[in-house]
C-alpha positions in Angstrom: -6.1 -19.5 -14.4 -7.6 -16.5 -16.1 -8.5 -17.4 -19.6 -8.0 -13.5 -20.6 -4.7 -13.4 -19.7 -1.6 -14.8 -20.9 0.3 -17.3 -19.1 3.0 -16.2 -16.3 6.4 -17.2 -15.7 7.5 -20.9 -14.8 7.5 -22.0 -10.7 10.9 -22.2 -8.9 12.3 -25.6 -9.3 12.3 -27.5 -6.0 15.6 -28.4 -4.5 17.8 -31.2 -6.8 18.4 -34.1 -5.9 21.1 -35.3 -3.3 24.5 -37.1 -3.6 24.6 -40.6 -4.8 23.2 -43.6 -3.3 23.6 -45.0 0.1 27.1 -47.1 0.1 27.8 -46.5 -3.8 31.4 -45.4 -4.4 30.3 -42.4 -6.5 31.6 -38.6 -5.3 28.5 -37.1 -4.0 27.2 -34.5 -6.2 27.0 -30.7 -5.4 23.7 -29.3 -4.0 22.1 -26.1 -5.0 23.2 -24.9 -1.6 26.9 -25.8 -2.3 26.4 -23.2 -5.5 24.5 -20.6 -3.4 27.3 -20.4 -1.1 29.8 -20.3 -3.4 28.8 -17.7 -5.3 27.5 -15.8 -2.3 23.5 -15.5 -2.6 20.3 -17.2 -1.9 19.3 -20.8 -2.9 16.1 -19.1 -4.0 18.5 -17.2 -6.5 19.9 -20.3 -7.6 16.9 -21.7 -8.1 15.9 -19.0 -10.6 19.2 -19.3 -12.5 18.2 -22.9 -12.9 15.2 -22.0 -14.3 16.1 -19.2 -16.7 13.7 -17.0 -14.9 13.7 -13.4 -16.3 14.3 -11.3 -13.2 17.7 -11.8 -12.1 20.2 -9.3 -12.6 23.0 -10.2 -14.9 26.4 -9.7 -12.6 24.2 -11.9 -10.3 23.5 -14.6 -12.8 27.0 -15.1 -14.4 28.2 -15.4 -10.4 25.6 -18.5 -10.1 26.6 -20.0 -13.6 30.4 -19.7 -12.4 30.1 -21.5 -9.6 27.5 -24.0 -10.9 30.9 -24.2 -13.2 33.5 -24.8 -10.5 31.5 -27.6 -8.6 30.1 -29.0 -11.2 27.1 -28.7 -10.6 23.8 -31.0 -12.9 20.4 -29.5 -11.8 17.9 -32.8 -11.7 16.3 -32.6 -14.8 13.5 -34.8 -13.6 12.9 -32.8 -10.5 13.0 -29.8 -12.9 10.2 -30.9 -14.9 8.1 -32.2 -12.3 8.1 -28.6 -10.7 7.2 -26.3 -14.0 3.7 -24.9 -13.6 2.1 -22.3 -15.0 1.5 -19.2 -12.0 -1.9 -17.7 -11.2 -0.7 -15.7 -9.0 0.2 -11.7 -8.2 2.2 -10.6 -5.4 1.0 -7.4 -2.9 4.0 -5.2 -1.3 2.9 -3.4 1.9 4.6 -1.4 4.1 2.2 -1.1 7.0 -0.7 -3.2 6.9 -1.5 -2.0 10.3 -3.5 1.2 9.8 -7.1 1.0 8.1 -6.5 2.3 4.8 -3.6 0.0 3.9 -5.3 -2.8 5.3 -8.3 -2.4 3.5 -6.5 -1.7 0.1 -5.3 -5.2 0.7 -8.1 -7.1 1.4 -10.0 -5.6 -1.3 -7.0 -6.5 -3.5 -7.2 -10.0 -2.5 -10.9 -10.1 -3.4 -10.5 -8.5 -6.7 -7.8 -10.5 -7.6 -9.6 -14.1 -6.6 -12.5 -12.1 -9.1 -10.3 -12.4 -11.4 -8.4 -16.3 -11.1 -5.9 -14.8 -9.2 -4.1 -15.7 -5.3 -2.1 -12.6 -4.0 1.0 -13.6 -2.1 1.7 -10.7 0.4 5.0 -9.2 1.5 4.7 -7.0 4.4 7.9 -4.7 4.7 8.8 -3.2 7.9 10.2 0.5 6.4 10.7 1.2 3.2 14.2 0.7 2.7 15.8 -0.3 -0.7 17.6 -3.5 0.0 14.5 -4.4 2.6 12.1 -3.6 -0.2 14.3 -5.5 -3.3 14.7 -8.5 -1.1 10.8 -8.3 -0.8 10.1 -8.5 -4.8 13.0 -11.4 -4.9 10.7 -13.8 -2.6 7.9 -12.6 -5.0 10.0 -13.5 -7.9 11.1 -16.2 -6.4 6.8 -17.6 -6.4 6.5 -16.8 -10.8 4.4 -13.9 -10.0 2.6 -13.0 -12.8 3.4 -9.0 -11.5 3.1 -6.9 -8.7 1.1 -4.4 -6.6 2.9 -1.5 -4.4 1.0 0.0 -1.4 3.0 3.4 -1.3 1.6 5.6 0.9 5.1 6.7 2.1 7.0 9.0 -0.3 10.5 7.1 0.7 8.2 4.1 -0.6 7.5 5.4 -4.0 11.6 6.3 -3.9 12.3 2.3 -3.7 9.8 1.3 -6.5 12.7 2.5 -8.7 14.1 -0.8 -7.8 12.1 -2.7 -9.0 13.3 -4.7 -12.2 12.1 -3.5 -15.6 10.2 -6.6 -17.3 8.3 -7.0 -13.5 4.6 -5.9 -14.2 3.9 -3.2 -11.7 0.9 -1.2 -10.1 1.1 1.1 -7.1 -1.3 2.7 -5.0 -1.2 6.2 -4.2 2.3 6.2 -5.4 1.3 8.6 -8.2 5.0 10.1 -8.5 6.5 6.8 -8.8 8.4 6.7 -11.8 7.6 5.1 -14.7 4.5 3.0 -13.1 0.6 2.9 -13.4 -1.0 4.0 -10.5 -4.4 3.8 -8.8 -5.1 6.7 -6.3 -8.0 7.9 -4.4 -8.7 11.1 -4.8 -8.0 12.2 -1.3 -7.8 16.6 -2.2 -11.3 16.2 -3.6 -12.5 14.1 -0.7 -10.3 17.3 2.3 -12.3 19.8 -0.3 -15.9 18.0 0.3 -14.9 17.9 3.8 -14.1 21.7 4.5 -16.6 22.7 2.1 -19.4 21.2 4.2 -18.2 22.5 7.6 -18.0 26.5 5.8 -21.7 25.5 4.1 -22.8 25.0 8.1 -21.4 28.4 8.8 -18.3 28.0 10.0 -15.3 30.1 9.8 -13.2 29.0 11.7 -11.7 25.5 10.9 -8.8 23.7 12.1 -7.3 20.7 10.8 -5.9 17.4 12.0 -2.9 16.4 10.0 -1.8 12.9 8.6 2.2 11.6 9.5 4.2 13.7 7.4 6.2 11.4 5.6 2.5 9.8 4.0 1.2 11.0 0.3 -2.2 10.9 1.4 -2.1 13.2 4.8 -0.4 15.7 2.4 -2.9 15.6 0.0 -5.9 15.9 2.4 -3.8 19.4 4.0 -3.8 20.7 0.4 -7.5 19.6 -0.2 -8.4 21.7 3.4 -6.2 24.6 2.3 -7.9 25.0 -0.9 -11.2 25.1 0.7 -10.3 27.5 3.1 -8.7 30.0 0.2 -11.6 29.6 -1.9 -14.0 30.4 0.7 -12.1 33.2 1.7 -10.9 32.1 5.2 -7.4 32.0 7.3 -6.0 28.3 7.1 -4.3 27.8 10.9 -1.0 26.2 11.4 -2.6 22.5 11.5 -2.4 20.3 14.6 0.0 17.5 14.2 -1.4 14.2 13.9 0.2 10.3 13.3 -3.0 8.5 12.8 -3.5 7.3 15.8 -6.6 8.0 18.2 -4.1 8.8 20.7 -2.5 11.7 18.7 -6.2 12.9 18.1 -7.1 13.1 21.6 -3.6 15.1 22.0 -4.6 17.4 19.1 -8.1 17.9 20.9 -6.7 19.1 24.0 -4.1 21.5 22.3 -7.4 22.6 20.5 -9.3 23.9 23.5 -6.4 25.1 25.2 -4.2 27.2 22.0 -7.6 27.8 19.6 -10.7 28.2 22.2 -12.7 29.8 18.7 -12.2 27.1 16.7 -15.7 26.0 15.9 -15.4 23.4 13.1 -12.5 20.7 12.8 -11.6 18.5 9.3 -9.6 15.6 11.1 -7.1 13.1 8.4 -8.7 10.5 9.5 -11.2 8.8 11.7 -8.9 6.8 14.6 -7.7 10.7 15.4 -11.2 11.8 15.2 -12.1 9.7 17.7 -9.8 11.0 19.9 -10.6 14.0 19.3 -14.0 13.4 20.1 -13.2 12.2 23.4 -10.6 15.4 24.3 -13.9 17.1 23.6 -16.1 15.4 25.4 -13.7 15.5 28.4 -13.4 19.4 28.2 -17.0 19.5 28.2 -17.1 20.7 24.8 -20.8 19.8 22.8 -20.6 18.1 19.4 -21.7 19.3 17.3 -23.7 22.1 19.3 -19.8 24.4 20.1 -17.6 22.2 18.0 -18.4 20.0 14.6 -15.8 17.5 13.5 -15.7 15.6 10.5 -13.1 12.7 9.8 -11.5 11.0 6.7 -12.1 6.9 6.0 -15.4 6.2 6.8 -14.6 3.3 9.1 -17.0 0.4 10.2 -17.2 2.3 13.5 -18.0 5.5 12.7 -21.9 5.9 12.7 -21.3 3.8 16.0 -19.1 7.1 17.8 -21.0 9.5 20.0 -22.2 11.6 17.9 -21.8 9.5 14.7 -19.2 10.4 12.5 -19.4 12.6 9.9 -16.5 11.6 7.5 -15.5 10.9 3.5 -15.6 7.5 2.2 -13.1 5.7 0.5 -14.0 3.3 -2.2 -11.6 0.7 -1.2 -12.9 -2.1 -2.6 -13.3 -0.2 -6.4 -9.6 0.4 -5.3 -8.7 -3.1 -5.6 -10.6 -3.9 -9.1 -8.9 -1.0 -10.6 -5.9 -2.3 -9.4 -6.6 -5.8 -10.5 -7.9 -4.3 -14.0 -4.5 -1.9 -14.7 -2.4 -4.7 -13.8 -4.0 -7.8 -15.9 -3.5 -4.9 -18.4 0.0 -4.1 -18.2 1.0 -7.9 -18.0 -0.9 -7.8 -21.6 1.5 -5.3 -22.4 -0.9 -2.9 -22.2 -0.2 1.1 -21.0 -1.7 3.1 -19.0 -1.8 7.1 -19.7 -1.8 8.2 -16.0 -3.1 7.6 -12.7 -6.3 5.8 -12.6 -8.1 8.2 -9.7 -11.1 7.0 -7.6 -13.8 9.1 -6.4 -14.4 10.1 -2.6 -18.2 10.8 -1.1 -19.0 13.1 1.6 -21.0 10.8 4.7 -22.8 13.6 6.4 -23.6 12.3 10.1 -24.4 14.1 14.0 -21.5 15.3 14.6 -21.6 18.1 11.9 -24.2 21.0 12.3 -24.3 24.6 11.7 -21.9 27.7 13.4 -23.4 28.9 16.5 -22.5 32.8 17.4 
């Protein structure tokens, strides 16, 4: 346990005890399960009840205490006792664990958070839907966590957060509009600016970009950032090429390049999977990088000075995402509150496949 922090919430109480003996002539006595069904939710919500935990919603308790009513129900008071701990542990809400920044958040999360004297229990949630996502923080609840991280890189993600109950500690990353939460973000419009602003340094002037999904905080952020560069240096922002992350949506967006925008000669790519897609569309047409075309990604991936050329792309600080996450969070289960978004920096990774305009 971390001696800086106060203690969390009591464990779940295990299941109680059975009916009566074997061959007694005693009524066997009602199980938790008997309650859950009768009042028509989980035995994990039961078991909260039990345990006066905190975070269950009222209408949903006084359903669990009327039917602990009707069946008379006893919870075992030795089991009960046996089972109260004290939790040194925070729970991790994901919503795609998949691509490399939310993976990376989470590891570094983990890390942090063992720093610290802390385990991270992760929920991985397939879409961000409400009753998906509340579910999620009841098996979290359901563990005493001493509070909660969000990875919301999905503005319908940052929506659900609103769901989540009032007295839960909370943190979410890159979910900078969710309501009422601290938030740790990278900084991802500086990091498109230092991008662009390197590819019109080399000379170019004309620079097309590589979008994010379109339903993802960050890939809107990083447009803004390229936009921004491209006003303030003066230069026509093209309609950007349509992107989902994936190298395969990269290597798409490379051949629509040489076939719609043959003058392009520099290219700020979201991140680096589609880069290296890109790069291959390139290669394939023929196309020398960065001698007709310079490309620069977003990430800064383990396999990026590995590409042909290497990879000239910003780096994310993922693991200083992770202590500021850890750090905002031990402070808002101290009560604590934080005055806005905690924002880490980006750095520009200058590799081959940037060099200056030719023509």
């Amino acid at each position: 346990m971390n001696a800086n922090s106060e203690p969390c919430h009591d464990a779940v109480v295990a299941e109680d005890a059975g009916g009566g003996g074997g061959g007694d002539q005693r009524a066997v006595r009602p199980k938790m399960a008997d309650v859950a069904q009768r009042a028509g939710v989980s035995h994990q919500t039961v078991s909260r009840v039990v345990n006066d935990h905190p975070y269950v919603r009222e209408g949903t308790r006084a359903k669990v205490l009327d039917a602990m009513a009707a069946l008379g129900y006893r919870p075992n008071l030795t089991a009960r006792a046996l089972a109260r701990r004290q939790s040194d542990t925070i729970g991790g809400i994901a919503f795609d664990t998949t691509l490399h920044g939310p993976a990376s958040t989470l590891f570094s999360l983990e890390q942090a958070a063992r720093a610290a004297g802390y385990e991270v229990h992760v929920v991985t949630v397939p879409d961000p839907d409400p009753q998906v996502f509340a579910d999620a923080v009841d098996r979290l609840v359901a563990q005493s966590v001493c509070g909660v991280v969000v990875l919301a890189p999905q503005r319908a993600a940052v929506q659900v957060m609103a769901g989540l109950p009032a007295e839960l500690p909370a943190v979410a990353v890159e979910g900078g509009a969710a309501p009422g939460l601290p938030s740790v973000v990278v900084d991802q419009v500086e990091g498109a600016l230092l991008a662009t602003r390197h590819l019109v340094d080399l000379g170019h002037r004309r620079i097309a970009h590589v979008r994010g999904r379109a339903d993802w905080i960050e890939a809107d952020a990083r447009l803004d950032g390229w936009r921004q560069a491209m006003a303030g240096a003066g230069l026509a922002a093209p309609e950007p090429l349509p992107g989902d992350w994936s190298a395969r949506s990269g290597y798409d967006a490379g051949r629509a390049l040489r076939r719609d925008h043959p003058d392009v000669t520099g290219v700020f790519v979201a991140n680096d999977h589609m880069a290296l897609g890109l790069l291959r569309a390139l290669a394939e047409a023929g196309v020398d990088v960065p001698g007709q075309v310079s490309v620069v990604g977003f990430d800064d991936i383990a396999e990026a000075e590995y590409l042909h050329p290497p990879l000239t792309t910003v780096h994310q600080d993922f693991a200083e995402v992770g202590r500021r996450c850890v750090d905002v969070l031990l402070a808002r289960m101290a009560g604590e509150t934080s005055p806005g978004p905690v924002v880490v920096p980006t750095r520009l990774v200058v590799r081959a496949s940037t060099g200056p305009a030719r023509g």
